[in-house]
C-alpha positions in Angstrom: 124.1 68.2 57.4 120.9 67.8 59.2 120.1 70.0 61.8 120.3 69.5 65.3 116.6 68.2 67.1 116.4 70.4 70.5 115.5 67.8 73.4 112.7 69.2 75.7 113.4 68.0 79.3 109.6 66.6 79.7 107.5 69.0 82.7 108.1 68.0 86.2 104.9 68.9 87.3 102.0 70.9 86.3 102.0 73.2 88.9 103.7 74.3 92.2 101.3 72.4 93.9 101.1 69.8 92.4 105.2 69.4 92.6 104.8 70.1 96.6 102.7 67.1 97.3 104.7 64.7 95.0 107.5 65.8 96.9 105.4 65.1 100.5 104.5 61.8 99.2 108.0 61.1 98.6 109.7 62.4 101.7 107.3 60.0 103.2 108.1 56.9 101.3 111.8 58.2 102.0 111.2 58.1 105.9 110.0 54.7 105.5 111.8 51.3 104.9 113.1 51.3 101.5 112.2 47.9 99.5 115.6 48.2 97.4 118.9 50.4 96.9 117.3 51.2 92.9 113.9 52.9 94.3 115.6 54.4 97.1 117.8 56.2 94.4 115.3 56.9 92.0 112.8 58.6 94.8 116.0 60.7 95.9 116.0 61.6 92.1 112.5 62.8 91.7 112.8 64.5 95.2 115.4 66.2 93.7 113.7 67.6 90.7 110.9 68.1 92.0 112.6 70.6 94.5 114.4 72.7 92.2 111.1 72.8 90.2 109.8 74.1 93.6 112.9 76.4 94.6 112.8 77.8 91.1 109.2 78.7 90.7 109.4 80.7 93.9 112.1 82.2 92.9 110.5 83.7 90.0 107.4 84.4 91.5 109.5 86.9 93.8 110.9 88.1 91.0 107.6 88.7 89.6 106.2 90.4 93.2 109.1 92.7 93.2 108.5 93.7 89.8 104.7 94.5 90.7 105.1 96.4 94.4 108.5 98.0 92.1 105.4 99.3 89.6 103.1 100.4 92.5 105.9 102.7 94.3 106.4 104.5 90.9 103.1 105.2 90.7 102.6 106.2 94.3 105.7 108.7 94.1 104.3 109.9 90.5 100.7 111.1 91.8 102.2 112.2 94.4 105.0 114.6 93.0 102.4 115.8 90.3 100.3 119.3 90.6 96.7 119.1 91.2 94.5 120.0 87.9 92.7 122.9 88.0 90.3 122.2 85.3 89.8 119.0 84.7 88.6 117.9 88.7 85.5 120.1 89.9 86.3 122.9 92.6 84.9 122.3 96.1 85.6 125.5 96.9 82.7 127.3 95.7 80.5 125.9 98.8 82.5 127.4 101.0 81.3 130.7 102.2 83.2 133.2 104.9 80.8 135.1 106.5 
């Protein structure tokens, strides 16, 4: 039995910003007079898409922030729960006279 072809769903856009203003451009057409019941539907259909694309990409770019300042808090609490080094950072000190 031949195997199964996996359909791709083709891209919606090429970037975030490139879904935003297709969606503008659409909204706008939306707010206008609609020549016919067929476009009206099929704009509403691309609107659609293109906002989860949009909903979805910022999702995971929260995700992807989170992750990072998640990172950067480790690090913070890890240099500063660690002992300074005695010999591998020169001693100021040894300026420092009392009189």
């Amino acid at each position: 039995m031949p195997a199964k072809k996996k359909t791709q769903k083709p891209k919606i856009a090429e970037s975030f910003e490139d879904a935003a203003d297709e969606l503008e451009g659409i909204i706008k057409i939306l707010e206008q007079e609609p020549t016919s019941l067929t476009k009206l539907i099929d704009d509403f259909e691309r609107g659609q898409d293109l906002l989860n694309y949009c909903q979805n990409t910022l999702k995971s770019a929260r995700k992807r922030l989170d992750i990072v300042e998640a990172k950067m808090q480790a690090n913070s609490i890890e240099e500063d729960t660690q002992p300074p080094s005695s010999s591998s950072e020169p001693n100021n000190d040894d300026d420092v006279r009392l009189l």
